[in-house]
C-alpha positions as CSV (number, residue, x, y, z in Angstrom):
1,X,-4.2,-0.4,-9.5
2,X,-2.1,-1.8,-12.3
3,X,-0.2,1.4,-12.9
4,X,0.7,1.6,-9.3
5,X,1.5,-2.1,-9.3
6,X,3.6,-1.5,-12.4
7,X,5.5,1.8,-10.7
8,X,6.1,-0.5,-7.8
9,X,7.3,-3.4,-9.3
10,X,10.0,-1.3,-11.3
11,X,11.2,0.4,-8.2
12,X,11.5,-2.7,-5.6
13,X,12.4,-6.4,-5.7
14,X,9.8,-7.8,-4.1
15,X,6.3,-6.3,-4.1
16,X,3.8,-7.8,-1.8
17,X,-0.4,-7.4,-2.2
18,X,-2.9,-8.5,0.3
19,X,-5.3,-10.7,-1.6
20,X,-9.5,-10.4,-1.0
21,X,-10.7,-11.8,2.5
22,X,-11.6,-14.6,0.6
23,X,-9.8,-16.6,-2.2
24,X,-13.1,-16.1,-4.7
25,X,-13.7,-12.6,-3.8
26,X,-14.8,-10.6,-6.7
27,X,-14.8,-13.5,-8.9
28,X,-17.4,-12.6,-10.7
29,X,-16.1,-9.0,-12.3
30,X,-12.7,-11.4,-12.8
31,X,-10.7,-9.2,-10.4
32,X,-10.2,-12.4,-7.9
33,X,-6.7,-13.1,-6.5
34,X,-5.8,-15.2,-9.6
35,X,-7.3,-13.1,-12.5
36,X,-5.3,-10.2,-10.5
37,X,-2.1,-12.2,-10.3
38,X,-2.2,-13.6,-14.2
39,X,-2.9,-9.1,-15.0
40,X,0.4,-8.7,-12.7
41,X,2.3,-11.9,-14.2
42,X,2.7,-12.2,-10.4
43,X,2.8,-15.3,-8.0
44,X,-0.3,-16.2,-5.4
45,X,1.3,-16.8,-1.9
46,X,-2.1,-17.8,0.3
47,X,-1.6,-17.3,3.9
48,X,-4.5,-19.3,5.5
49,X,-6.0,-19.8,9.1
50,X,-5.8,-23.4,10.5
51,X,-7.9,-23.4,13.7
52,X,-9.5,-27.3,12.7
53,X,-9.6,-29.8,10.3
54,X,-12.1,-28.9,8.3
55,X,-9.8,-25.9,7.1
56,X,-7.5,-28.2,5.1
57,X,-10.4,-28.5,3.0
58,X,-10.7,-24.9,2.4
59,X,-7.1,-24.7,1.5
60,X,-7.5,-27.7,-0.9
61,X,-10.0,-26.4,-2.7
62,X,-8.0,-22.9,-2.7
63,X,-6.0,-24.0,-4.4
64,X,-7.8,-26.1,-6.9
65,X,-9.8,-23.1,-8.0
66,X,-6.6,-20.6,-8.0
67,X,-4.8,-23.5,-10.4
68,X,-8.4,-23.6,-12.8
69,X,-8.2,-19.6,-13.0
70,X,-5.0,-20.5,-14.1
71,X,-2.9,-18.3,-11.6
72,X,0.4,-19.3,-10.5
73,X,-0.2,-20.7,-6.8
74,X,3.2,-20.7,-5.2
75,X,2.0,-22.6,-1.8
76,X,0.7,-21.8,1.7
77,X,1.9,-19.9,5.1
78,X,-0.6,-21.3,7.7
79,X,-1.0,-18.6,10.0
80,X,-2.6,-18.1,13.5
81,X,-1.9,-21.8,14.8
82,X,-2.9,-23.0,18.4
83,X,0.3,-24.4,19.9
84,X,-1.8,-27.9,19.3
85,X,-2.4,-27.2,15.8
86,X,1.1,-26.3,15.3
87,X,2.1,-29.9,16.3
88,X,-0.9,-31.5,14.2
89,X,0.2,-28.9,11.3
90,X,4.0,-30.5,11.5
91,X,3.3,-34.2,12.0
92,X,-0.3,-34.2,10.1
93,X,-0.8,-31.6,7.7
94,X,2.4,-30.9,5.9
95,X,3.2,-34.2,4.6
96,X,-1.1,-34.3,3.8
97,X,-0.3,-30.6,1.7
98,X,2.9,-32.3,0.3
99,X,1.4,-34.9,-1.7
100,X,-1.4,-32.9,-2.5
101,X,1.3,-31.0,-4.1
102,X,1.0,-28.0,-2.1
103,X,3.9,-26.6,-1.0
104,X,4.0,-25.0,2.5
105,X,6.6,-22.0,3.1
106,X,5.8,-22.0,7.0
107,X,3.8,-21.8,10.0
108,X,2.9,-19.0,12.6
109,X,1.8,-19.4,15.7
110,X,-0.9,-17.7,17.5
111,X,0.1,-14.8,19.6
112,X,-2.4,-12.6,21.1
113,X,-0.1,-9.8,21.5
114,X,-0.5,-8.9,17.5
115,X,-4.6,-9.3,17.7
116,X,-5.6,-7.6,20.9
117,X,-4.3,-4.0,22.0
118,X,-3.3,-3.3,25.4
119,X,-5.2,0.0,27.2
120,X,-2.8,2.3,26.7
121,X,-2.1,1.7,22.9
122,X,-6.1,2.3,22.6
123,X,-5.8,5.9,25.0
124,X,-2.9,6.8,22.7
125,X,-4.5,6.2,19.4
126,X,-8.0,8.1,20.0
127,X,-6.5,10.3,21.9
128,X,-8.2,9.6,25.3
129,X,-7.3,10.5,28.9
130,X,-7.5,8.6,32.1
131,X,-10.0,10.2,34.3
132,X,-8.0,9.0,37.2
133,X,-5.2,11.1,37.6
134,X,-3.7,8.0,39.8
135,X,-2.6,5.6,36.8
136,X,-0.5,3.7,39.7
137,X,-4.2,2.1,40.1
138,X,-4.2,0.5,36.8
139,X,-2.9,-1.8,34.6
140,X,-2.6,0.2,31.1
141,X,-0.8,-2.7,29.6
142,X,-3.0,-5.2,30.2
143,X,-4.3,-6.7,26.5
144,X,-8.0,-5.5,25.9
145,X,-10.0,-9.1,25.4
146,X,-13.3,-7.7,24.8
147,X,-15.1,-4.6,23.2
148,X,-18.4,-3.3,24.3
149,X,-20.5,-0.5,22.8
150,X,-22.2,0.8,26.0
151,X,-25.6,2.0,24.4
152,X,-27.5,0.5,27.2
153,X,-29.1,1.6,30.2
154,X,-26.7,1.7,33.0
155,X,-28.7,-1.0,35.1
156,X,-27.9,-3.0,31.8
157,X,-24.6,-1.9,31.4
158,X,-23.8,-3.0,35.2
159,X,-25.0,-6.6,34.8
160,X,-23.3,-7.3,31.2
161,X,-19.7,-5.3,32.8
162,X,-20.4,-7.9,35.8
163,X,-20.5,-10.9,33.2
164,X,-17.7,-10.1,30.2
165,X,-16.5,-6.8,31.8
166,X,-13.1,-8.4,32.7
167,X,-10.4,-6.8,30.6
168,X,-13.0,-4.8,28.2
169,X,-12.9,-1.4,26.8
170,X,-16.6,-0.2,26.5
171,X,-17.1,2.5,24.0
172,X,-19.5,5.0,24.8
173,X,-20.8,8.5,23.8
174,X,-19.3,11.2,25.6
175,X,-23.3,12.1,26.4
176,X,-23.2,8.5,28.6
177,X,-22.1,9.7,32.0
178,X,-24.2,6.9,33.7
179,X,-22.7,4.3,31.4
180,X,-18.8,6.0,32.5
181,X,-19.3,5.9,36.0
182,X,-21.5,2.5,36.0
């Protein structure tokens, strides 16, 4: 990993590396996101969710431990805001992770369209077909809200479809004919 960072880092400006899913990942072996950054002389950029309060306290003590382990904690990008948490971000938050002494670079906004994929983008990527030859029925760009793994009998299968069916893709064996046409 360091050779390929080092190869990288002499070829482009900027190099950007995705951190653990958690700050403390891996902590114990030392290769958290700080012991990695001090190996790299690199800078920690932490790009945090803020869905409720409570998450300032995660990004508090974030960066607390990442300033302990001694790695050079540039700031924050809070990332998937609710339009109201963008306004509580702005008028609450920022001057709170200002005085703190935590600088934030900026905030994104929730968007669905880069979480959920729409129908068609799923038929593409595992290659899959419409068994209706008529896709002037359907809706193929609709965003897919809900996965379900249809390994249930099909009187099952009918009655869950019926409650959280709306805007699913259910994923089946190709063995599950009564599931497909349920």
């Amino acid at each position: 990993i360091l050779a390929a960072y080092k190869a990288l880092k002499e070829e482009y400006d900027v190099v950007l590396i995705e951190g653990g899913n958690k700050f403390n990942s891996f902590m114990s072996f030392d290769l958290d996101d700080a012991s990695l950054a001090n190996l790299m002389d690199s800078v920690i950029l932490s790009v945090n969710l803020l869905e409720n309060d409570t998450d300032i306290c995660d990004l508090l003590l974030q960066s607390d431990v990442l300033k302990l382990r001694k790695g050079n904690y540039a700031g924050c990008i809070l990332n998937r805001l609710s339009t109201i948490m963008v306004s509580r971000a702005k008028q609450e938050f920022l001057p709170y992770l200002k005085g703190a002494g935590i600088h934030c670079f900026g905030i994104i906004e929730k968007d669905t369209r880069l979480t959920a994929p729409t129908f068609r983008e799923i038929m593409t990527m595992v290659g899959g077909k419409l068994l209706d030859e008529d896709e002037s029925n359907y809706d193929l760009d609709v965003l897919v809200k809900n996965a379900i793994v249809g390994a249930m009998s099909a009187h099952s299968a009918l009655s869950y479809l019926r409650t959280s069916g709306q805007h699913a893709v259910v994923i089946t064996g190709g063995d599950r004919s009564d599931i497909v046409l349920t």
